[in-house]
C-alpha positions as CSV (number, residue, x, y, z in Angstrom):
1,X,310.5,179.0,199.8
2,X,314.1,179.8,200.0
3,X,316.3,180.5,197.0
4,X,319.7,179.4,197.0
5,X,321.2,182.7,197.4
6,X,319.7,183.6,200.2
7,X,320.3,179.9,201.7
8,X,323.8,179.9,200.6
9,X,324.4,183.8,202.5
10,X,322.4,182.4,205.5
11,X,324.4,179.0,206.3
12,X,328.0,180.9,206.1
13,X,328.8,179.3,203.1
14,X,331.0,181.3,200.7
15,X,330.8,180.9,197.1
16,X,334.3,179.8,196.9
17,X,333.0,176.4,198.8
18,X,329.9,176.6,196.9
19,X,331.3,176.7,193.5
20,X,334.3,173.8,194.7
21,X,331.7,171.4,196.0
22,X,328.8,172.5,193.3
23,X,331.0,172.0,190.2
24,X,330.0,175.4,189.1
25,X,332.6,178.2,188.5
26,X,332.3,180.9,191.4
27,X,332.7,183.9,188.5
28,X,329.1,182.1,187.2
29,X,328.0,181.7,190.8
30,X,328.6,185.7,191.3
31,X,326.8,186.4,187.9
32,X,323.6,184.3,188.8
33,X,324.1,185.7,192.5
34,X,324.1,189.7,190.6
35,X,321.0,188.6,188.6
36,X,323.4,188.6,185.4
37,X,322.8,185.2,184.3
38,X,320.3,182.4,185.9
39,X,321.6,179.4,186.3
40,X,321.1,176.1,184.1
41,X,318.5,173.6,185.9
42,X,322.0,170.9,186.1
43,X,323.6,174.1,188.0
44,X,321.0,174.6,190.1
45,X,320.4,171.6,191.1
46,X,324.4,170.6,191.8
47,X,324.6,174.1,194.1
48,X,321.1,172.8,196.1
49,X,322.8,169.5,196.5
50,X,326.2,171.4,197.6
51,X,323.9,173.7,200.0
52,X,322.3,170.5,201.4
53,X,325.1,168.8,202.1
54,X,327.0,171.6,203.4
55,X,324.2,172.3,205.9
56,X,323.6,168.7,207.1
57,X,327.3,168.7,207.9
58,X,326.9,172.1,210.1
59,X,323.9,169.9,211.6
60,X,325.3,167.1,212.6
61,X,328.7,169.1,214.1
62,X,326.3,171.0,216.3
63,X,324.5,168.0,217.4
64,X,327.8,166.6,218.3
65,X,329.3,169.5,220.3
66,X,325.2,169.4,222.1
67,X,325.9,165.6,222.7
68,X,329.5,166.2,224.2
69,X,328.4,169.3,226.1
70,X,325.8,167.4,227.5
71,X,328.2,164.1,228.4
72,X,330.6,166.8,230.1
73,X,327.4,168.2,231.9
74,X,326.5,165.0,233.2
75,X,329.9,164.1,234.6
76,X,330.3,166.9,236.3
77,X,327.4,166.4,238.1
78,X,328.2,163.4,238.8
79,X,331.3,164.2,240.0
80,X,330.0,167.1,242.9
């Protein structure tokens, strides 16, 4: 399974967002990211639920540029 480091560097989200929408400080964020400190469980948990969120969100605006690429597809078929 993936940790949150690794799923936080591989969605594009920088640990500026992370920390804002997480509730943790980014300076801790970089520390637990360096293998300073680990994270408490509450932390944890608020950056998975950040991370989640974060990455439903990039979902669902890919889905909707597929769905309007796909709309634009079909009337221009249509169209010739």
């Amino acid at each position: 399974m993936m940790g949150w480091i690794e799923r936080r560097k591989k969605s594009g989200m920088s640990q500026f967002l992370c920390a804002q929408t997480s509730g943790v400080s980014r300076m801790r964020l970089s520390l637990a990211e360096t293998g300073q400190v680990e994270l408490t469980s509450a932390e944890e948990t608020a950056v998975h639920q950040a991370l989640n969120d974060y990455i439903s969100g990039k979902a669902r605006e890919i889905s909707q540029l597929l769905h309007d690429q796909e709309l634009k597809h079909a009337a221009t078929s249509v169209a010739v």
